[in-house]
C-alpha positions in Angstrom: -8.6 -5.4 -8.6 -5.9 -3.2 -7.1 -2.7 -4.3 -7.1 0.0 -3.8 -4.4 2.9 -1.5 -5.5 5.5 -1.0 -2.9 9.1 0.5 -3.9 12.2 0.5 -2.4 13.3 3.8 -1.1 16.0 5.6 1.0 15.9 6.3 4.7 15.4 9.4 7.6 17.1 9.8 10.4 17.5 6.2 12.3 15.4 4.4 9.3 17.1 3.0 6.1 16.2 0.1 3.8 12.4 1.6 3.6 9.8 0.6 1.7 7.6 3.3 0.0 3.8 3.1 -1.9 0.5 4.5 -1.7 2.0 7.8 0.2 3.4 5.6 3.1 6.7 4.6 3.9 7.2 1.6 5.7 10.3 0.2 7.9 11.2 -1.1 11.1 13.0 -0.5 14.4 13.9 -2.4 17.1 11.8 -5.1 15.9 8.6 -3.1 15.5 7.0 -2.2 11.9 6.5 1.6 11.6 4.4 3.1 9.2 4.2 7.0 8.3 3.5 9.9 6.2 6.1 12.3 5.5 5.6 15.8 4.6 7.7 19.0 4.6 10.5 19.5 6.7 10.1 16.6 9.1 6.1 16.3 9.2 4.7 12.9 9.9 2.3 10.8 11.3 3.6 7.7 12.4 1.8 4.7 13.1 3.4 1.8 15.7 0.4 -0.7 15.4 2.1 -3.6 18.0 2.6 -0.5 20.6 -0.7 0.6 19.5 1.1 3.9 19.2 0.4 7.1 16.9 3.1 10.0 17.1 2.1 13.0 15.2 5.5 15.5 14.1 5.0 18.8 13.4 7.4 21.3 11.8 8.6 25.0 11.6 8.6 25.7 8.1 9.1 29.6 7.9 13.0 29.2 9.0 15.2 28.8 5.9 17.9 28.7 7.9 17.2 25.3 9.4 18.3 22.3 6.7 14.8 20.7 5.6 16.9 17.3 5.4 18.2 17.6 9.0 14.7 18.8 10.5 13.8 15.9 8.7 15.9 13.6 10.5 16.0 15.0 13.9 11.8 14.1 14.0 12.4 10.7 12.9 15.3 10.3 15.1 12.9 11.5 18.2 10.6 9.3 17.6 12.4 6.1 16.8 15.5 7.2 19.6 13.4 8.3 22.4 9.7 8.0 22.2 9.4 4.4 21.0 11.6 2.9 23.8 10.0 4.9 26.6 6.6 3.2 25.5 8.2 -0.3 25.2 
């Protein structure tokens, strides 16, 4: 049997108070649970299952002159800040 293991864990962009385990990171906005992958630099794919909604970030990762941290949190803040309410 396979237990659950979820973790507490920090926030990006608009997101705090998340949850992490099994390579996802879960939280919520605006009343909606968001689950999503986070890679490099801002990657994610981000899962919105009662907007039935998949949002798929990619990144530039060849400019060092870009924070990681802030690429990071400009991707989540797009999707939570803009896409998500213009699909609500």
């Amino acid at each position: 049997m396979l237990q659950t293991w979820w973790t507490p864990g920090g926030g990006v962009g608009p997101l705090n108070h998340l949850q992490y385990g099994y390579l996802w990171w879960l939280g919520s906005s605006g009343g909606h649970r968001i689950a999503f992958a986070w890679g490099y630099r801002g990657q994610y794919i981000v899962l919105i299952p009662d907007q039935h909604l998949v949002v798929v970030v990619t990144s530039r990762l060849d400019d060092p002159t870009v924070d990681p941290n802030l690429e990071a949190d400009q991707g989540m803040s797009l999707i939570v800040g803009q896409i998500l309410p213009a699909v609500r």
